[in-house]
C-alpha positions as CSV (number, residue, x, y, z in Angstrom):
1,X,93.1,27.6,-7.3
2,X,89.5,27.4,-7.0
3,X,89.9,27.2,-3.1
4,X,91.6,30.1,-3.0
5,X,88.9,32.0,-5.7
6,X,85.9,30.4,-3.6
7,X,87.6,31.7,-0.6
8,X,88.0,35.6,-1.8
9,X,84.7,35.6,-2.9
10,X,82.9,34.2,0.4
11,X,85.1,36.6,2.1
12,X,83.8,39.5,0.3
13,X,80.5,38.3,0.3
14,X,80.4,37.8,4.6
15,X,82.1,41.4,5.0
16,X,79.4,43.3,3.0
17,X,76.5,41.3,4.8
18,X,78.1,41.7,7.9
19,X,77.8,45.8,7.8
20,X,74.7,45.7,5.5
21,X,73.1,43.7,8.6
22,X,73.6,46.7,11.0
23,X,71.5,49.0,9.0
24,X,68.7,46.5,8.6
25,X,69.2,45.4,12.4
26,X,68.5,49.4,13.4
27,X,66.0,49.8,10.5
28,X,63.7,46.9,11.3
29,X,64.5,45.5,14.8
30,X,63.2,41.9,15.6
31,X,61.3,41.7,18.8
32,X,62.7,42.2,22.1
33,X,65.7,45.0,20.8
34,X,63.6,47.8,20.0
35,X,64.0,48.3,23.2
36,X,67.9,48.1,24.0
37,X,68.5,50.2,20.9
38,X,66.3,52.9,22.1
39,X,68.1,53.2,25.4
40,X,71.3,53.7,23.7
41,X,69.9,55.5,21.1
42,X,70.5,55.1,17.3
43,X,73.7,56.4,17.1
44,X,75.3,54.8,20.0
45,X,73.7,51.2,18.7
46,X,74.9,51.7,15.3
47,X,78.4,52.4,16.5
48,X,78.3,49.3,18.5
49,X,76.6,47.2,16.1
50,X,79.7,48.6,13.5
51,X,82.0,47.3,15.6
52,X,81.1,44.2,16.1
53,X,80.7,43.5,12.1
54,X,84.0,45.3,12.0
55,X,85.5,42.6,14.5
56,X,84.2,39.6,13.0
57,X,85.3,41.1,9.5
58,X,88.3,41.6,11.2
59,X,88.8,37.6,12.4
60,X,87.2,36.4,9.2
61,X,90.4,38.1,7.2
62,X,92.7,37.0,9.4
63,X,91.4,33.3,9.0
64,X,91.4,33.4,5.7
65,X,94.8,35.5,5.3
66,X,96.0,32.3,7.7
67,X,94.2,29.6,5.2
68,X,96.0,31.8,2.2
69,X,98.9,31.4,3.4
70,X,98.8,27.5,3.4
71,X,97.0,27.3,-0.1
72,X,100.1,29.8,-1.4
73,X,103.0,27.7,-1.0
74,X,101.1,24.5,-1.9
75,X,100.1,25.7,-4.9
76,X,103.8,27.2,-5.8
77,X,105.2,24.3,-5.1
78,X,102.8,21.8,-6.9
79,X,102.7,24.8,-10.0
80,X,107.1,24.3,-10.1
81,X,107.2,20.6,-9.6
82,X,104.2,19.6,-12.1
83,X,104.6,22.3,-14.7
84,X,108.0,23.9,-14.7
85,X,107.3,25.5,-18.4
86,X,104.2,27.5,-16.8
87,X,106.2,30.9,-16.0
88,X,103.4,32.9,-16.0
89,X,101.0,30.6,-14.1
90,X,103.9,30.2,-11.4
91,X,104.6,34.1,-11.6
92,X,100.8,35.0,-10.9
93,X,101.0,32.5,-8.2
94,X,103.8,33.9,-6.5
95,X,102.4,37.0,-6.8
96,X,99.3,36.2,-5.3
97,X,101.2,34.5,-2.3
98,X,103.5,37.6,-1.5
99,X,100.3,39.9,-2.0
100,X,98.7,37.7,1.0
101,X,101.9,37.6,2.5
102,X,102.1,41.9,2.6
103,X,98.1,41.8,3.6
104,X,98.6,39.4,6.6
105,X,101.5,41.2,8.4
106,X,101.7,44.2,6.6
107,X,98.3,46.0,6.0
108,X,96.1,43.8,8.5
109,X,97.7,44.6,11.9
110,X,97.5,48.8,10.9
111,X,93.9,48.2,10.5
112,X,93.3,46.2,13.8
113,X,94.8,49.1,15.6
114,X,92.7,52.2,13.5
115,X,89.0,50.1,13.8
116,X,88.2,51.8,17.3
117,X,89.2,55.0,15.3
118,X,87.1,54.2,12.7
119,X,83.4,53.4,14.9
120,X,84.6,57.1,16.7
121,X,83.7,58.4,13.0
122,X,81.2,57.0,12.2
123,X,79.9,58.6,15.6
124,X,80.2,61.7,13.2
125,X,83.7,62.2,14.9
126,X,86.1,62.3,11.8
127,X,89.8,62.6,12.6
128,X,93.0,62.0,10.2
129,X,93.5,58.1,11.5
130,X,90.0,57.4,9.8
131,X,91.6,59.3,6.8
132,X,94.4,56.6,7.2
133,X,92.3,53.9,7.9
134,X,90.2,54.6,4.7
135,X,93.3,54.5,2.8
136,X,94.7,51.2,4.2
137,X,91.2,49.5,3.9
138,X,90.9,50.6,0.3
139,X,95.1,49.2,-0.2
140,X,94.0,46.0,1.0
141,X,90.9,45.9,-1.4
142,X,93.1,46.7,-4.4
143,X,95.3,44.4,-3.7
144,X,92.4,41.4,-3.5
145,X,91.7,42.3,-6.3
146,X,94.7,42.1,-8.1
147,X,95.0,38.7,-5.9
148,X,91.5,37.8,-7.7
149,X,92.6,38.8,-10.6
150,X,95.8,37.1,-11.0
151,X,93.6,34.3,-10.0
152,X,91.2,34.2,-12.6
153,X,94.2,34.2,-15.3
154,X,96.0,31.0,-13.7
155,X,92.6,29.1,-13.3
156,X,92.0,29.7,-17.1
157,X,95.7,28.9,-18.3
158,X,95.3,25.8,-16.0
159,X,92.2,24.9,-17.5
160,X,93.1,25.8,-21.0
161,X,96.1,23.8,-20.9
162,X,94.6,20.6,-19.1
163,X,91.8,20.6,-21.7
164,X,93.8,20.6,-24.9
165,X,93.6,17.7,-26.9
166,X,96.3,15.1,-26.7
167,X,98.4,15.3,-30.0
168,X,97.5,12.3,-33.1
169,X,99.2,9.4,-31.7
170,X,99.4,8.4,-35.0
171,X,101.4,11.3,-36.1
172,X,103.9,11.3,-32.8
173,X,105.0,7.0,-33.4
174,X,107.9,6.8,-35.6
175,X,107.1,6.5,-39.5
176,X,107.9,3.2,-41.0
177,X,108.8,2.2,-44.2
178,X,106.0,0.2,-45.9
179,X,107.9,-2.2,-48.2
180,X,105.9,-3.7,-51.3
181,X,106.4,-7.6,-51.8
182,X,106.2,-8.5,-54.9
């Protein structure tokens, strides 16, 4: 579980740095692009640069959808075969694995096909398949978070359950009759 937490929240981390680095790429070139960027002009570098931070956001996700979908079933199966009593940790898990599950061939590929769409507005072009796009990004945000979510309450069940102190061995052994001699 703390794979799959670490994971969502290097994700998140790389796909806000990625397009944060476009505006501080145009805002403060480094030496030798002042150049190229001028002979495009801002707008057209900004577009490009977008696109390529939407691209590797793009094949970051889909590694990691991938990666999530190994680290699902693995954790399913170990969460039913070591603790069978844990509905609710095996419950969030599932849920967390179909949620990947809709993400990966569900919400991903109608992205990949709107992204061009998308750079066209933020050329100042705004059409009705950014509209869609804006609402299938923010659909597969929500549902991270839910994943996220969900996670958080299985790693604290886990952990409250595997730290719990082991019952009085005195008090489980059977009680035996002392017997005075005398």
């Amino acid at each position: 579980m703390g794979a799959w937490l670490a994971g969502s929240v290097l994700m998140a981390a790389m796909a806000a740095h990625n397009l944060r680095a476009v505006d501080s790429l145009l805002e403060a070139p480094p030496y030798g692009l002042a150049k190229p960027i001028e002979a495009i002009g801002h707008a057209g570098a900004r577009a490009l640069l977008r696109h390529e931070a939407a691209e590797l956001n793009r094949w970051g996700f889909d590694v990691w959808e991938w990666a999530q979908l190994v680290i699902g079933p693995a954790l399913v199966a170990t969460i039913a075969s070591r603790r069978p009593h844990a509905r609710l940790v095996l419950a969030l898990s599932s849920v967390m694995l179909g949620a990947a599950v809709i993400q990966h061939w569900g919400i991903a590929p109608a992205l990949a096909g709107l992204v061009s769409l998308a750079d066209a507005a933020a050329l100042g072009q705004p059409s009705p398949e950014h509209s869609r796009f804006a609402g299938l990004h923010f659909t597969y945000m929500s549902i991270e978070a839910i994943k996220f979510a969900c996670g958080l309450v299985v790693l604290v069940t886990l952990l409250r359950h595997s730290t719990a102190p082991a019952p009085n061995a005195a008090a489980t052994l059977p009680h035996k009759r002392i017997r005075a001699h005398g």
